[in-house]
C-alpha positions in Angstrom: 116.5 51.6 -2.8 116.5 48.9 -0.3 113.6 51.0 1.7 111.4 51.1 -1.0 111.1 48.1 -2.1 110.8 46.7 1.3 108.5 49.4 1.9 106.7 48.6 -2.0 106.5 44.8 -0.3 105.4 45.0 2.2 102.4 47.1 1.3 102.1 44.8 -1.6 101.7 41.9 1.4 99.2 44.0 3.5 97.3 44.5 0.6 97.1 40.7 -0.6 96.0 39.9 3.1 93.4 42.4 3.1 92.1 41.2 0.3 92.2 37.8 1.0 90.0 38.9 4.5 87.4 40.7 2.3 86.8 37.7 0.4 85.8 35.2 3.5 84.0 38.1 4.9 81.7 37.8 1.4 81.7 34.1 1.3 80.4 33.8 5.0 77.9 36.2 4.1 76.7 34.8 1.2 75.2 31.5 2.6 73.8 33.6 5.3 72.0 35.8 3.1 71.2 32.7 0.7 69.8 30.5 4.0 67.5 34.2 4.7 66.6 34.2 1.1 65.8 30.7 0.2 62.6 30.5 2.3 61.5 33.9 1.7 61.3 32.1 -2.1 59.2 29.2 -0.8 57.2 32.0 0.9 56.4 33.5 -2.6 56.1 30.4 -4.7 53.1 29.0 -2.2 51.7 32.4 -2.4 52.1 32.4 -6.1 50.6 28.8 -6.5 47.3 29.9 -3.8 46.5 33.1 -5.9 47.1 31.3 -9.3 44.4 28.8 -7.4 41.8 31.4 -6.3 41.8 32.7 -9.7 40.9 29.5 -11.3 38.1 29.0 -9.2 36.3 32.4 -9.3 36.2 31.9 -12.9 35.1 28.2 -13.1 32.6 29.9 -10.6 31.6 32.6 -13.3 31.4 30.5 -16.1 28.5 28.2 -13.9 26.6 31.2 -13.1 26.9 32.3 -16.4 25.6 29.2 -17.9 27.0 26.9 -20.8 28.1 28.4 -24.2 25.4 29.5 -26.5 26.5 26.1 -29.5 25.9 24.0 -26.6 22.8 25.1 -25.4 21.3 25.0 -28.8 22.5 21.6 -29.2 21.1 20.9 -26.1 17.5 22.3 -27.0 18.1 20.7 -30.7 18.4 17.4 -29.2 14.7 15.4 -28.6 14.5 14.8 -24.5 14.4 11.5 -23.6 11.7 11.0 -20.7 11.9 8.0 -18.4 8.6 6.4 -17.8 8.2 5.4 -14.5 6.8 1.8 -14.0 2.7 2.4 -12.1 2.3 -0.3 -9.5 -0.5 -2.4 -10.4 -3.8 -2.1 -8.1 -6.4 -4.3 -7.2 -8.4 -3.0 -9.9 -6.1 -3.2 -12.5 -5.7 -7.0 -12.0 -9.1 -7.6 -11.9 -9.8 -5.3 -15.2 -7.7 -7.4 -17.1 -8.7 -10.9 -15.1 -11.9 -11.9 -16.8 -15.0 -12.2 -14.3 -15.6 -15.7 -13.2 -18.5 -16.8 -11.0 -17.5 -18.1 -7.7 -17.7 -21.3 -6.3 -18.0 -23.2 -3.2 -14.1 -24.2 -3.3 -14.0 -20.3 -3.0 -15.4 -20.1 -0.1 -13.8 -23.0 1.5 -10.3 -21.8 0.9 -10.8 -18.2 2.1 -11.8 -20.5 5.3 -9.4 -22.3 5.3 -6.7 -19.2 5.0 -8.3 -17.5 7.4 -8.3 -20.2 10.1 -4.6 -21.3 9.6 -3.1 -20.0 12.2 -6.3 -19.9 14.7 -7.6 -23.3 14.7 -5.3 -26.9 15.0 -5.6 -28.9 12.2 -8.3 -31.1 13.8 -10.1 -27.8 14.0 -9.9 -26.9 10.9 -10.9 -30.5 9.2 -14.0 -30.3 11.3 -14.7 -25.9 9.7 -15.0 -27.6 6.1 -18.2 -28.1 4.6 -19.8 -30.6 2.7 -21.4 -30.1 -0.6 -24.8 -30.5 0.3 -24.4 -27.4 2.6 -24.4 -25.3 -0.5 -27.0 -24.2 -2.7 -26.0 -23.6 -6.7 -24.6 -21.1 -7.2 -25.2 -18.0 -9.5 -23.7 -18.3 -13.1 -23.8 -14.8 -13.5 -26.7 -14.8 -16.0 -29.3 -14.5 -12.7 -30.6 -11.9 -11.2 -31.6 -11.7 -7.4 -35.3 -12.6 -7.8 -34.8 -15.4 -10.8 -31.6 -16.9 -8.3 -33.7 -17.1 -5.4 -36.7 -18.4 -7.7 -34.2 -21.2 -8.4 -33.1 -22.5 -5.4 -35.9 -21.9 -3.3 -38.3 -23.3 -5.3 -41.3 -23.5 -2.0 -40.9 -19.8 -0.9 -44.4 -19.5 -1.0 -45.1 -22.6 1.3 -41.7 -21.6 3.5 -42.6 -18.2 4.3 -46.1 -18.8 5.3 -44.7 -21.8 7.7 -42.4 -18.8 9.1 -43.8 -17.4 12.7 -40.9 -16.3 14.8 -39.9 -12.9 15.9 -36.2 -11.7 16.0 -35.1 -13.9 13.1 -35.3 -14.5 9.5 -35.5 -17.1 6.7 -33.3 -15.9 4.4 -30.8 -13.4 4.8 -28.7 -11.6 1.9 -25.3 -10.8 3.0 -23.7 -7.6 0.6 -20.8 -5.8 1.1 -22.5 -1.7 1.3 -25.8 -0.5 2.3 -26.0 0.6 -0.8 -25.8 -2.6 -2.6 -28.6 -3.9 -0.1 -31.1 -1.0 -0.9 -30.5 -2.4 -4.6 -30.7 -6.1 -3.8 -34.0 -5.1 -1.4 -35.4 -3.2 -5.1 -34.4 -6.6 -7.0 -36.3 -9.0 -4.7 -39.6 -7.6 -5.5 -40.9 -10.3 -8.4 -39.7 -13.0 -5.6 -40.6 -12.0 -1.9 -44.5 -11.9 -2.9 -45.9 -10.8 0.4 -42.5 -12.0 3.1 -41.6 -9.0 5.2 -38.0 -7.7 4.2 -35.9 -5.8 6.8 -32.8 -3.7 6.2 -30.1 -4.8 8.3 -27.0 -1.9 8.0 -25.8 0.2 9.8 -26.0 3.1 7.8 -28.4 6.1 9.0 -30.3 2.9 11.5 -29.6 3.0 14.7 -28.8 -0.6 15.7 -31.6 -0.1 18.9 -34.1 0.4 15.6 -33.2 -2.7 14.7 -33.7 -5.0 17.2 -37.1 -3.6 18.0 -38.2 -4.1 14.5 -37.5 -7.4 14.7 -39.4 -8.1 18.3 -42.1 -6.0 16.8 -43.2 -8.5 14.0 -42.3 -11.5 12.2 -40.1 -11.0 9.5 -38.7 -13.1 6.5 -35.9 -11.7 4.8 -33.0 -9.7 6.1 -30.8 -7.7 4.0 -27.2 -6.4 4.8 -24.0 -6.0 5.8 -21.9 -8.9 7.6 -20.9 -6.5 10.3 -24.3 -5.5 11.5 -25.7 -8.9 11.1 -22.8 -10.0 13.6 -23.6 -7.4 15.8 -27.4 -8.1 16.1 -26.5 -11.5 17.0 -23.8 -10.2 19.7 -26.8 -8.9 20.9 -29.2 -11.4 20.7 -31.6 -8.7 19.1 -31.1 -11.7 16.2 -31.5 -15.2 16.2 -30.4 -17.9 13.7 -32.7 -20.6 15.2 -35.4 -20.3 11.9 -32.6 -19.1 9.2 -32.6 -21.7 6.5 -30.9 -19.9 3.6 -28.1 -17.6 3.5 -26.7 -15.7 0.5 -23.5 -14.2 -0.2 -23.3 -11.7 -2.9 -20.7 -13.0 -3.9 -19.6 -12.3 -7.8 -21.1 -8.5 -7.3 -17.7 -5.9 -8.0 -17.8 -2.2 -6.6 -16.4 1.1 -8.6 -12.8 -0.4 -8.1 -14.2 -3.4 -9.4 -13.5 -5.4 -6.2 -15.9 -8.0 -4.8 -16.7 -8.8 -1.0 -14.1 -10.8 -0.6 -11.1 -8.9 -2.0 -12.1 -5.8 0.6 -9.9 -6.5 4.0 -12.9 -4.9 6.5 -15.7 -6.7 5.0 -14.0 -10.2 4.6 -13.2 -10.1 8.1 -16.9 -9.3 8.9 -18.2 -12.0 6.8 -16.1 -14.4 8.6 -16.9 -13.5 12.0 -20.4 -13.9 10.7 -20.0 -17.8 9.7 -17.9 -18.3 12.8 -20.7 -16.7 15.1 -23.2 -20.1 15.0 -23.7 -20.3 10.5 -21.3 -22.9 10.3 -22.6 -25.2 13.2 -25.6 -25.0 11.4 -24.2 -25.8 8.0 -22.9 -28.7 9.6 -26.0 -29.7 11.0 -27.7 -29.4 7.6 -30.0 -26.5 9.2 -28.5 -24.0 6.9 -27.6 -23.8 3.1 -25.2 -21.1 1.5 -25.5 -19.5 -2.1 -23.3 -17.6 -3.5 -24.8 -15.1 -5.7 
């Protein structure tokens, strides 16, 4: 008896032990296996969350390609468009449609002068550039035209023009802003010239050479034209101001865009040069007078 239950214990006690071992054998494995398996679930849940992401973009990508719903397309198209108007930039010629046309005056002329000489001349300069009211003729009150202006304020053309003998030079010259405003100024002057030789003074299908020997051909009373190619024939002495009593600016005349001499940069700048080239000395010198038509 006393064998087997030492025997019975004792294999009682070896089994309790190996029992015991098992158990720590599982417990260090478990934290092994749960430290392999724990980022192997990371793994899976980022995979999980970029998949879930792909998805929702291809379909937000479908429904754009495919458009919105039908309801709110027709909404859409039941609903009046509102267009925005874009604001036009006014021109010129829309200020001077809607300006009411006023007939220019010798302050005009003054202050484009005086503009225009700002920044070129010292003030001394410039007080000595401004004329005098008796350097101007009247001026056009837009009721004239050409022939019954000129009728006006040279009252003795008949007496003028017969006193008139030199070549290269004029009496009266008529300053315009096209050549085809001076073909219709030369048609206008018809009732007024009587028999005074007229000469067209652009540069328009005339050679320049033309010109000058037209003038050293004959005498000749009125000149017609363009500030540019008057300056120019002066340049060249092919024109002389020596005998020029009277000079016109068509002044209040407006093109298609309704702009007038003045208001077109090129020609402005021509008629300037033109006054600076020896007309305002003369002004000065009460040898010349200036209408503006």
């Amino acid at each position: 008896m006393g064998d087997d239950l030492g025997d019975d214990w004792w294999t009682q006690g070896g089994n309790s032990d190996a029992s015991e071992s098992e158990e720590e054998t599982k417990r260090e494995k478990r934290p092994r296996e749960e430290i392999k398996t724990q980022p192997e679930k990371r793994k899976r849940n980022v995979a999980e969350k970029t998949n879930k992401a792909k998805k929702k973009k291809k379909t937000h990508v479908q429904e754009e390609a495919a458009g919105p719903p039908e309801n709110e397309t027709e909404n859409k198209s039941s609903q009046p468009q509102k267009k925005r108007k874009k604001k036009k930039k006014k021109t010129i010629t829309d200020v001077l449609a809607a300006s009411e046309p006023k007939p220019g005056r010798p302050a005009d002329l003054q202050d484009l002068l005086a503009q225009y000489f700002s920044d070129k001349r010292s003030v001394i300069e410039q007080e000595e550039l401004k004329l005098q009211d008796s350097c101007f003729l009247s001026s056009n009150d837009l009721s004239h035209t050409l022939s019954s202006y000129l009728k006006q304020v040279c009252p003795k053309w008949a007496k003028i023009q017969k006193q008139h003998g030199e070549k290269s030079s004029v009496v009266l010259l008529v300053v315009c802003s096209s050549a085809l405003r001076a073909i219709d100024l030369i048609k206008q002057l018809t009732t007024f010239k009587g028999e005074a030789r007229v000469i067209k003074l652009f540069a328009k299908h005339i050679k320049i050479e033309e010109q000058v020997k037209l003038l050293q051909r004959g005498v000749t009373h009125v000149g017609v034209g363009t500030p540019g190619r008057i300056s120019a024939l002066i340049e060249k002495e092919g024109l002389s101001l020596q005998a020029l009593r009277f000079l016109v600016l068509d002044w209040n005349w407006r093109d298609v865009k309704l702009r007038r001499m003045a208001d077109i940069p090129e020609i402005k700048l021509d008629l300037l040069k033109l006054l600076e080239s020896g007309v305002l000395a003369a002004c000065r010198e009460n040898r010349i007078k200036v209408g503006l038509f």
